[in-house]
C-alpha positions as CSV (number, residue, x, y, z in Angstrom):
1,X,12.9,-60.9,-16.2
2,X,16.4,-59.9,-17.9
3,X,16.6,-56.0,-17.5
4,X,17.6,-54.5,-21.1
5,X,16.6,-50.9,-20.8
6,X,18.9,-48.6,-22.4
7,X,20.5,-45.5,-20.8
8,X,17.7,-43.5,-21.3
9,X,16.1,-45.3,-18.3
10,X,19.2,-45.3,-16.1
11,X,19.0,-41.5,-15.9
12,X,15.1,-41.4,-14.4
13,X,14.1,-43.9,-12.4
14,X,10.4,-45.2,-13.4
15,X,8.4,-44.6,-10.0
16,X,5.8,-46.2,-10.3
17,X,2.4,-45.6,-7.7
18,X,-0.1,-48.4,-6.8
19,X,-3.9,-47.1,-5.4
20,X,-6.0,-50.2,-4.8
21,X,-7.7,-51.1,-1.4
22,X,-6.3,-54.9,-1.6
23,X,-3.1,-55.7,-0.4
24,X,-3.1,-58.8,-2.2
25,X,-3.6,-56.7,-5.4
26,X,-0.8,-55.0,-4.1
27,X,1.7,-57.2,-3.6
28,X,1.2,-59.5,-6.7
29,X,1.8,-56.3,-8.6
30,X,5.4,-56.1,-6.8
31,X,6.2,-59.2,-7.3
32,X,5.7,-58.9,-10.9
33,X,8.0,-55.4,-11.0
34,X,10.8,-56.6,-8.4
35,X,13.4,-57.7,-10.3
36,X,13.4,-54.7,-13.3
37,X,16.2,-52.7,-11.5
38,X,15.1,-48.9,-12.9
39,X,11.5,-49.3,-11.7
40,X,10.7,-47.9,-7.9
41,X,7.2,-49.5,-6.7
42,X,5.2,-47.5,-4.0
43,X,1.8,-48.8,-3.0
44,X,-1.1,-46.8,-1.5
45,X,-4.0,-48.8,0.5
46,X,-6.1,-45.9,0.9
47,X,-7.7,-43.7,-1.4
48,X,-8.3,-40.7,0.8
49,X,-4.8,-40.2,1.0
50,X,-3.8,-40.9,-2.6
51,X,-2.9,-37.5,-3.8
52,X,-0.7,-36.3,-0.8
53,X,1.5,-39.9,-1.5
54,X,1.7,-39.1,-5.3
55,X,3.3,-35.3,-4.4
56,X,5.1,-37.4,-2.0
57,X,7.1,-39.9,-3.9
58,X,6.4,-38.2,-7.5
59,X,5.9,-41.1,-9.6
60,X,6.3,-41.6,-13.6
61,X,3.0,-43.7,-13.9
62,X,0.3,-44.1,-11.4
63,X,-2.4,-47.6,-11.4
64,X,-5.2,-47.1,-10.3
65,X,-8.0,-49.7,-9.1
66,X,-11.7,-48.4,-9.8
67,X,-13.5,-49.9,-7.6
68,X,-13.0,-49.1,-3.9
69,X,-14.4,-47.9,-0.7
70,X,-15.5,-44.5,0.5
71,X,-14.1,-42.5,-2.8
72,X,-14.9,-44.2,-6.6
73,X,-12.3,-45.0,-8.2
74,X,-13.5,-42.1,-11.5
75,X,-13.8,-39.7,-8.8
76,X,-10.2,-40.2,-7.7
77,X,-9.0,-40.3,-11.2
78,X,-10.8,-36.7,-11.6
79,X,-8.8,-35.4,-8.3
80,X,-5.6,-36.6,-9.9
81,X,-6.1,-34.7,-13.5
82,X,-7.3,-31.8,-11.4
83,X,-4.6,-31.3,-9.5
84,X,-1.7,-29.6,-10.9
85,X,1.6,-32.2,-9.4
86,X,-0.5,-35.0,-10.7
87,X,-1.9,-33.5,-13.7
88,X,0.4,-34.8,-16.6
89,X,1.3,-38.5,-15.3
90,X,0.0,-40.9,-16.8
91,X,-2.7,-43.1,-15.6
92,X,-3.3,-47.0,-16.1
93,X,-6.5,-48.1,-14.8
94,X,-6.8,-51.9,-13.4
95,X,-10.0,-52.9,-13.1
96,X,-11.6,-56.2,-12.4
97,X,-14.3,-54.9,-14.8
98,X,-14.5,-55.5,-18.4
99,X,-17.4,-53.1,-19.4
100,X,-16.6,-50.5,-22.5
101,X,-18.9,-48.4,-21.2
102,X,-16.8,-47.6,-17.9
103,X,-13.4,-48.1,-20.4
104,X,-15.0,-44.8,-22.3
105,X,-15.7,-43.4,-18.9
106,X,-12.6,-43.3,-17.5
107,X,-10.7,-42.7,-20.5
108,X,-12.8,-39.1,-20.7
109,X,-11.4,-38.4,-17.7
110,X,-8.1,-38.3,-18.7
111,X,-7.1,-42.2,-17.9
112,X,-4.6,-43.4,-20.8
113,X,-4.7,-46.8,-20.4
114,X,-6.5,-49.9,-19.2
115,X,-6.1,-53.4,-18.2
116,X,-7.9,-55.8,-16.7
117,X,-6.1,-57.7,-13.6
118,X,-4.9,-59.1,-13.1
119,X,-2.8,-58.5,-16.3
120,X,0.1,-60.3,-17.9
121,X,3.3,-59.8,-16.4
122,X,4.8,-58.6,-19.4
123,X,2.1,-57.2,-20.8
124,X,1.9,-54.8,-17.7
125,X,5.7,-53.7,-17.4
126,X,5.8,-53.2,-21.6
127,X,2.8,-50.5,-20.9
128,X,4.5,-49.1,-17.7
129,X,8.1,-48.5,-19.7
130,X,5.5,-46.8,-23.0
131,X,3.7,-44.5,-20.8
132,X,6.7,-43.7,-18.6
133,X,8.7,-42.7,-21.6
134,X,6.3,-40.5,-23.0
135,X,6.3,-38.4,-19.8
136,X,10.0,-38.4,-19.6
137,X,10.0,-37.5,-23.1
138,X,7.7,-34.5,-22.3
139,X,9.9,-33.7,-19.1
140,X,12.8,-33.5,-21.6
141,X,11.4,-32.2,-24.6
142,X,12.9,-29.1,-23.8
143,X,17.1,-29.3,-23.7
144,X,17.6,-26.2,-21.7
145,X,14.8,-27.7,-19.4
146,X,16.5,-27.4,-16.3
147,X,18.1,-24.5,-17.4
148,X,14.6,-22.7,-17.8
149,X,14.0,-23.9,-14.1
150,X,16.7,-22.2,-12.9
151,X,16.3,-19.1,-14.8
152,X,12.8,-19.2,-13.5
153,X,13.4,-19.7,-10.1
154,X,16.3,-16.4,-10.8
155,X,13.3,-14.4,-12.4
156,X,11.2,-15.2,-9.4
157,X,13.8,-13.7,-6.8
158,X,14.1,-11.2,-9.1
159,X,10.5,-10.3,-9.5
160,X,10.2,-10.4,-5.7
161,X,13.1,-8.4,-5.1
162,X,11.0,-5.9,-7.8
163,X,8.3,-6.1,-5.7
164,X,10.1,-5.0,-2.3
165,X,11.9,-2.5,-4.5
166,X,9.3,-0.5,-5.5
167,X,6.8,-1.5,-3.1
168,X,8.6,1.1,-1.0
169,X,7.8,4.0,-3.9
170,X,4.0,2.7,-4.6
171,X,1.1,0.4,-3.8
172,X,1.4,-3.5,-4.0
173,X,-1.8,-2.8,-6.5
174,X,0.7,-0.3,-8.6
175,X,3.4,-3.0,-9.0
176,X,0.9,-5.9,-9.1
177,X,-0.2,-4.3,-12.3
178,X,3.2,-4.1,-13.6
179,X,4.9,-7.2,-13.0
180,X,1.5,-9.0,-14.0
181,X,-0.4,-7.5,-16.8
182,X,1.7,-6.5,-19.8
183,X,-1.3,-3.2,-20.5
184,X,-0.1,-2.5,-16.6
185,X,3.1,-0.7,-18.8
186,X,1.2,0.9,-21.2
187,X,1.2,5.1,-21.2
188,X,-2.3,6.5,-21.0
189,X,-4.7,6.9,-18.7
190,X,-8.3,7.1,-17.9
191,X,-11.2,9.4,-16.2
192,X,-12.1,8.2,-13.2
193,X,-13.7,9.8,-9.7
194,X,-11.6,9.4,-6.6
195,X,-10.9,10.8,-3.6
196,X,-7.4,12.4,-3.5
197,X,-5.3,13.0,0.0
198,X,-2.1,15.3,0.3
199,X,0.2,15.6,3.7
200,X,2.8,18.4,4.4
201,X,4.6,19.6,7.6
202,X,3.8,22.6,8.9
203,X,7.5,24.6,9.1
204,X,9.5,21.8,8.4
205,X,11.5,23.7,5.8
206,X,12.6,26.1,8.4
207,X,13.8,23.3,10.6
208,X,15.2,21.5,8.1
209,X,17.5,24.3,7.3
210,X,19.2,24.4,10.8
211,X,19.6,20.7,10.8
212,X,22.8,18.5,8.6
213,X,21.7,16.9,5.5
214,X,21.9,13.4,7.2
215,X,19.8,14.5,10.2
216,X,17.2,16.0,7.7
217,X,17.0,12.3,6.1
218,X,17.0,10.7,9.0
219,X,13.8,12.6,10.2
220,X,12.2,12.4,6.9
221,X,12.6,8.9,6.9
222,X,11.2,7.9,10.1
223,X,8.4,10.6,9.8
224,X,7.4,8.6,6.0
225,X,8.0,5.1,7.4
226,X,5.5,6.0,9.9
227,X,2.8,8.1,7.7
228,X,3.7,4.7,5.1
229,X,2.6,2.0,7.4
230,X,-0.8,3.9,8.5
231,X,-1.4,4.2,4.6
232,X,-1.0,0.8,3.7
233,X,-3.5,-0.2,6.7
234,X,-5.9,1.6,4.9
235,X,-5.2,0.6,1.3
236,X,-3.8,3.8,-0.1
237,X,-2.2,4.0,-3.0
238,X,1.4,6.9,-2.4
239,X,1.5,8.3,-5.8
240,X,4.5,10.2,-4.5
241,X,7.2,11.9,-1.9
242,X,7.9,15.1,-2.3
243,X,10.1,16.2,0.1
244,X,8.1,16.1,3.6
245,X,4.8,16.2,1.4
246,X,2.9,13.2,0.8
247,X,0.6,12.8,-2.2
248,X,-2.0,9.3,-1.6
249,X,-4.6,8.5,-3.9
250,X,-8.0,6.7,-2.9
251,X,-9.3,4.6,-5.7
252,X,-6.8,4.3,-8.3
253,X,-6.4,1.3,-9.2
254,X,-8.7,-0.2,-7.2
255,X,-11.3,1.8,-6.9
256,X,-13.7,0.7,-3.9
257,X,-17.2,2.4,-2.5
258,X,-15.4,3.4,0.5
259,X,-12.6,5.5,-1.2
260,X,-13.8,8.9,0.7
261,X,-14.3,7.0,4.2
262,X,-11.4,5.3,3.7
263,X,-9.0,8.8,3.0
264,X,-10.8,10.6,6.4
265,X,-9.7,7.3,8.1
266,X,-6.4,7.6,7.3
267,X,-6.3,11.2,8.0
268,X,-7.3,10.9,11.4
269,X,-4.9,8.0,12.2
270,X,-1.8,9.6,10.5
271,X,-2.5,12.9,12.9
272,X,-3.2,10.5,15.8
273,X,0.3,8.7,14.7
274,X,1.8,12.1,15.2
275,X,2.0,11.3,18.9
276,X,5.1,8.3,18.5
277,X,6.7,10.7,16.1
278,X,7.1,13.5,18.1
279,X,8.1,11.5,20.9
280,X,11.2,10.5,18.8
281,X,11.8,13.5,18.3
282,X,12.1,14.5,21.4
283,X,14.4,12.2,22.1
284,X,16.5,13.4,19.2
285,X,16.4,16.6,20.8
286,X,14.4,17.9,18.0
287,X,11.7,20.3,17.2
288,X,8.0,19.3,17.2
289,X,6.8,18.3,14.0
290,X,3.3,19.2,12.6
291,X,1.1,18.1,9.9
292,X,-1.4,19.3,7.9
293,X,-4.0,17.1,5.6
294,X,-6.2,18.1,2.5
295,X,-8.6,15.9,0.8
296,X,-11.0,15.9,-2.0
297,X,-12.7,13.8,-4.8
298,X,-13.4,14.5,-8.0
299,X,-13.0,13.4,-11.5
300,X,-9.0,13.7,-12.4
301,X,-7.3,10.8,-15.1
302,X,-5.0,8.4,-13.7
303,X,-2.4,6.1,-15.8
304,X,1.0,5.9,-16.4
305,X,2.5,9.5,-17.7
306,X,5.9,10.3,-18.9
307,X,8.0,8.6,-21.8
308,X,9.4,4.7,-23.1
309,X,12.5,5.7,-20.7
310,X,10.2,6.7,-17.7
311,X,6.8,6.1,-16.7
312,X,4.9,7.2,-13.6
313,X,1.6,5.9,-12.4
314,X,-0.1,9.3,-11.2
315,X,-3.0,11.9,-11.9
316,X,-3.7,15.0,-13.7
317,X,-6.7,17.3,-13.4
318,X,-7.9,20.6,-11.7
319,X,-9.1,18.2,-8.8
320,X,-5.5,17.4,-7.9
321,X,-4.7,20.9,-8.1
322,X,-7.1,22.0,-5.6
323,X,-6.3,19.1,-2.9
324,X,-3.1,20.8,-2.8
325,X,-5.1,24.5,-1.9
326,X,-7.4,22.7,0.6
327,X,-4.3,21.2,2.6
328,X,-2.5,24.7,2.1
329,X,-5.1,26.3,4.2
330,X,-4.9,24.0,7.1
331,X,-2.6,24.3,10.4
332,X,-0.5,21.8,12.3
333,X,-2.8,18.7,13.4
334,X,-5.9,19.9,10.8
335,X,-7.5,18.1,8.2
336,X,-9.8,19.6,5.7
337,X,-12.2,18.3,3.1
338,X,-14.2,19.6,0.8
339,X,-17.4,19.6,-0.2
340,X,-17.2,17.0,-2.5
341,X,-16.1,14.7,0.3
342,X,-18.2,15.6,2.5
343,X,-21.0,14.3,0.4
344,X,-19.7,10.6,0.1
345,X,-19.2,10.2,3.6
346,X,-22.5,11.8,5.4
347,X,-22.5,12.2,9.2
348,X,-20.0,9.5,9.9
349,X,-18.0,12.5,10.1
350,X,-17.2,14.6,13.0
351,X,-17.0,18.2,11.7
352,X,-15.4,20.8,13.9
353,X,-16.2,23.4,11.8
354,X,-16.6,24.9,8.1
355,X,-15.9,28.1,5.9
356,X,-15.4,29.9,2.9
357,X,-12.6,29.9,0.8
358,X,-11.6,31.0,-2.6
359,X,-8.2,29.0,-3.9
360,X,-6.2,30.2,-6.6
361,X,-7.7,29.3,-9.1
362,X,-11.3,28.8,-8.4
363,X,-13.4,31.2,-9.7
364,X,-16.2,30.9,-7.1
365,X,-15.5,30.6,-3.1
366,X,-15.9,26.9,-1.8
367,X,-16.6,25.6,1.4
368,X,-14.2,23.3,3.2
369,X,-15.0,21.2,6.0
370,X,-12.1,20.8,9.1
371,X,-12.9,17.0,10.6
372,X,-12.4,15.9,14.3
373,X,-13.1,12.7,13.8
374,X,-14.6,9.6,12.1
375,X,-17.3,6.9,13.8
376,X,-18.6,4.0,12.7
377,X,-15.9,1.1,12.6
378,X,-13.1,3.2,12.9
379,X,-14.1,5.3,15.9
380,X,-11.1,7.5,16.0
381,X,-11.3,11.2,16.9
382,X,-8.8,13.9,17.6
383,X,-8.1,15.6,21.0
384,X,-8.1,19.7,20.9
385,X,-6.1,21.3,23.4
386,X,-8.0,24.5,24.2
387,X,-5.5,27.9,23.1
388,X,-5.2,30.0,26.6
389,X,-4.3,33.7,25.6
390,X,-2.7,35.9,28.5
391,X,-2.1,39.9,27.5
392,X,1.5,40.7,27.3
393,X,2.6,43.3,30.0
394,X,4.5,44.7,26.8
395,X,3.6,44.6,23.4
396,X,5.9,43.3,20.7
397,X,6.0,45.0,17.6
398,X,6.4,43.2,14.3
399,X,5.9,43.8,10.7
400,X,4.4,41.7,8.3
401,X,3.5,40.2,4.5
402,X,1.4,38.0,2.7
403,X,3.2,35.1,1.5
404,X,1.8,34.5,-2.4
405,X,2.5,30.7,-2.7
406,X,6.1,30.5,-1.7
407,X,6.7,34.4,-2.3
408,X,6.4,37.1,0.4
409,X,4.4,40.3,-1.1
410,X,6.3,43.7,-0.7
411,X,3.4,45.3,0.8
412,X,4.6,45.2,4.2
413,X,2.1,45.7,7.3
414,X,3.3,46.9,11.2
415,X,1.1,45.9,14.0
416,X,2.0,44.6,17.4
417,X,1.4,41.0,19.7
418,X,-1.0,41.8,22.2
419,X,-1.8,38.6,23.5
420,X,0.0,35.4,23.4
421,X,-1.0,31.5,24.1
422,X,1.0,28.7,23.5
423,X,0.6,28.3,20.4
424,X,-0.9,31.5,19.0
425,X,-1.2,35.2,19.4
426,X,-3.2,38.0,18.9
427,X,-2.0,40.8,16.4
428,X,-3.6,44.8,16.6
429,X,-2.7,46.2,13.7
430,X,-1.6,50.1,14.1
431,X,-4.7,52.7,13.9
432,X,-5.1,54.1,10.5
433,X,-3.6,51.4,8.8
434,X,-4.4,51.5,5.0
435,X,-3.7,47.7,4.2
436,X,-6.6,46.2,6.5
437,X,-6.6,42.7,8.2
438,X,-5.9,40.1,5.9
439,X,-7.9,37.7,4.9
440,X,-8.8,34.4,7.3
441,X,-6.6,31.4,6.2
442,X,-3.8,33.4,4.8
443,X,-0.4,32.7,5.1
444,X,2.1,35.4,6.3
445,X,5.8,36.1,7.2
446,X,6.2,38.7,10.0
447,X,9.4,39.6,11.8
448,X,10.3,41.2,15.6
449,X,10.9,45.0,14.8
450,X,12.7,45.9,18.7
451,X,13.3,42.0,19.9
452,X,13.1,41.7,23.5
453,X,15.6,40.1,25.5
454,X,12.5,37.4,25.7
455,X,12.6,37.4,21.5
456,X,16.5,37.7,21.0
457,X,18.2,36.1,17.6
458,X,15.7,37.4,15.5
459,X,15.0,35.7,12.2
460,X,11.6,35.0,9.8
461,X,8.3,33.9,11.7
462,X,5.9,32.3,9.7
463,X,2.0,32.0,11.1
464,X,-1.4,31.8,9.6
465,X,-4.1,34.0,9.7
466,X,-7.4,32.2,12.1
467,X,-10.7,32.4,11.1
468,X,-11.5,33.7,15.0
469,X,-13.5,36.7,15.1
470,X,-11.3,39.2,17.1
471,X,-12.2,42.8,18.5
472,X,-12.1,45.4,15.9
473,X,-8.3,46.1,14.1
474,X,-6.6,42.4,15.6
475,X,-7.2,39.2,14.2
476,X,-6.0,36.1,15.3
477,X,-2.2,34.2,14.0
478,X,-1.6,30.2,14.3
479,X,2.5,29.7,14.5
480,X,3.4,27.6,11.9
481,X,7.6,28.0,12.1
482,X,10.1,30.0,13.7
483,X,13.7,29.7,14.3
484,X,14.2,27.6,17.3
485,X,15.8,30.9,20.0
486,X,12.1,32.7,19.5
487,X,10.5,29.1,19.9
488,X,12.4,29.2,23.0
489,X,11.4,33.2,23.5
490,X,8.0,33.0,23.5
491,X,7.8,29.7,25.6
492,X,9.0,31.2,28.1
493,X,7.5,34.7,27.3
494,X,4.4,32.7,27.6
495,X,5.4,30.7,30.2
496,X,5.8,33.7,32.9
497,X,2.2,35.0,31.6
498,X,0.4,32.4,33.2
């Protein structure tokens, strides 16, 4: 037969797909499409494998026989319309049967045609060129088709590299959200109970100040890559940075029955992560870091807060407020909860200890919880190293303050170090004094009055007060940060005790 398509067809080739279980069927069909030029002829024997050929070669009209072994030929012709490569091409069923009952059948399922074979030569290649133009003409309807493929396959690089952008500032779930649900934008939030976790070093800002800018980043990055990667593992969501300070929230904006569990989890593996860190920073030549971990749950709202120019996904409420006192109270390597999460997670919990405390803020005292360890499936637990104390041969005197948040009272205190361990000390305060012992948890800033040649360079010391019960007039100090020449000092002070 004379080919006299137009140039519509000599842009798109008319593939054309053959399913019947004949070969005889199969080549008296070729024969009848060999000699038009723009029509490609593929046949398929086998049913079972039917689909995989049509993604294969991708063809403009598909025939299909009905009646075949192992899969029916309606069944096949429902796998085709349910699949989404083969979804939209049309379908011409060829069937030895002549029954309007199976014609209605097959047409329900989405066939768009049907002939008897075997059909008419011409009869067969007019239907294939209708239906085939009709796709083609759906392919095309759109001008700036291609274009639109392009620009989508742009967007989708583009959305990924969104994705890897700020999946480094929050959660996949947090940019999920924004990328995929247009209310993911919106600003407002909701009330909702989670269980909120914040991080800090312990000194770090002391440290930080005797280092270069670059070297301060460079710590602070490989520290927060670390802390990142153990968050993640135990879906976390990092609301925010700030500075060495992590702030993770536990059920926002997923929230899960395990939030609590979950946060202690991660606790324990961050301090237990500590280990690699610090070995880097040896290396570096560096000081030791420490962290300290607070968490809590309670009812806070969580949304998107700021303005049209910036948004934040974070929280607000009282709750979040007093995470940040929990964690304050804590000392390198510690993690304390409160009550509130102690309740969600029972006796999975290894608790080293509990007391009293009254936060800024909190009208009543509340009782926080320090954890050793988690069981169950996680099975992770910390390792104390027992403080040894030696009594100095000669006691060094020192004067000290509270610290008020980040502000040193001017009610200044004189005692003396009595005993020392590697870690900690021992303070006596002098007899008589009017200003007592301060209170257990408290934070203070204390300074050599005569430095030894032990203690020489001088410079703030910053400790904590212990909850130990010491003999009458002393109470106990954990180090928290100290200019690395008394570091050096009092290791070897210490050192020479033992």
């Amino acid at each position: 037969m004379a080919n006299n398509t137009s140039s519509f067809f000599t842009e798109y080739a008319i593939t054309v797909l053959l399913i019947d279980d004949q070969p005889m069927i199969g080549e008296a069909v070729r024969r009848m499409l060999a000699d038009e030029e723009d029509i490609v002829f593929h046949y398929c024997s086998d049913p079972a494998v039917a689909i995989p050929k049509a993604i294969e070669v991708s063809p403009k009209v598909i025939l299909q026989d009905l009646v075949m072994p192992d899969i029916d030929g309606l069944l096949l012709l429902r796998f085709f319309r349910a699949n989404k490569a083969t979804r939209n091409v049309p379908m011409i069923v060829l069937s030895s049967k002549e029954d309007a009952k199976v014609k209605a059948e097959a047409f329900a399922l989405g066939a768009n045609d049907y002939l008897v074979k075997l059909p008419d030569q011409v009869e067969l290649i007019a239907r294939i060129r209708y239906h085939a133009k009709g796709y083609i003409n759906l392919l095309q309807r759109n001008e700036a088709y291609k274009a639109i493929q392009n620009y989508s396959k742009k967007l989708e690089k583009s959305n990924e590299l969104i994705r890897q952008v700020f999946g480094r500032y929050l959660s996949d779930e947090v940019v999920a959200s924004l990328l995929e649900s247009p209310e993911g934008l919106k600003l407002g939030g909701e009330r909702r109970k989670i269980t909120i976790f914040t991080s800090d070093l312990r000194g770090f800002t002391a440290t930080a100040e005797r280092l270069s800018p670059e070297e301060v980043v460079k710590v602070l990055n490989f520290y927060l890559h670390h802390m990142a990667e153990v968050i993640t593992k135990y879906k976390g969501t990092i609301d925010e940075f700030m500075g060495d300070g992590i702030l993770v929230l536990f059920g926002a904006p997923t929230p899960r029955e395990d939030d609590a569990i979950r946060a202690i989890a991660c606790a324990v593996d961050m301090q237990l992560a500590m280990g690699a860190v610090n070995e880097q920073m040896a290396e570096w030549g560096l000081p030791k870091l420490e962290m300290g971990i607070g968490i809590n749950t309670g009812e806070v709202v969580v949304g998107n807060i700021g303005s049209d120019k910036r948004t934040k996904y974070g929280i607000v409420g009282s709750q979040v407020n007093l995470t940040y006192r929990i964690e304050s109270y804590t000392l390198g390597g510690q993690i304390f909860i409160s009550e509130s999460t102690y309740k969600e997670v029972g006796q999975l919990v290894k608790i080293d200890g509990e007391r009293q405390v009254t936060p800024k803020g909190v009208k009543q005292p509340i009782t926080i919880y320090e954890v050793g360890g988690i069981g169950g499936e996680y099975n992770l637990f910390l390792s104390k190293e027992e403080e040894v104390f030696f009594s100095l041969t000669e006691e060094i005197p020192i004067q000290y303050a509270v610290l008020d948040g980040k502000h040193i009272n001017d009610n200044l205190s004189k005692g003396s170090l009595v005993k020392l361990s590697a870690n900690r000390a021992l303070v006596r305060t002098i007899p008589g004094a009017t200003n007592g012992i301060p209170l257990p948890l408290s934070n203070l800033n204390l300074n050599f009055l005569t430095p030894s040649t032990s203690t020489e360079g001088g410079g703030d010391i910053y400790a904590k007060v212990l909850a130990e019960p010491a003999e009458h007039g002393s109470f106990y100090i954990g180090f928290t940060a100290m200019p690395p020449s008394i570091k050096v000092g009092l290791d070897e002070l210490y050192q020479s005790l033992k």
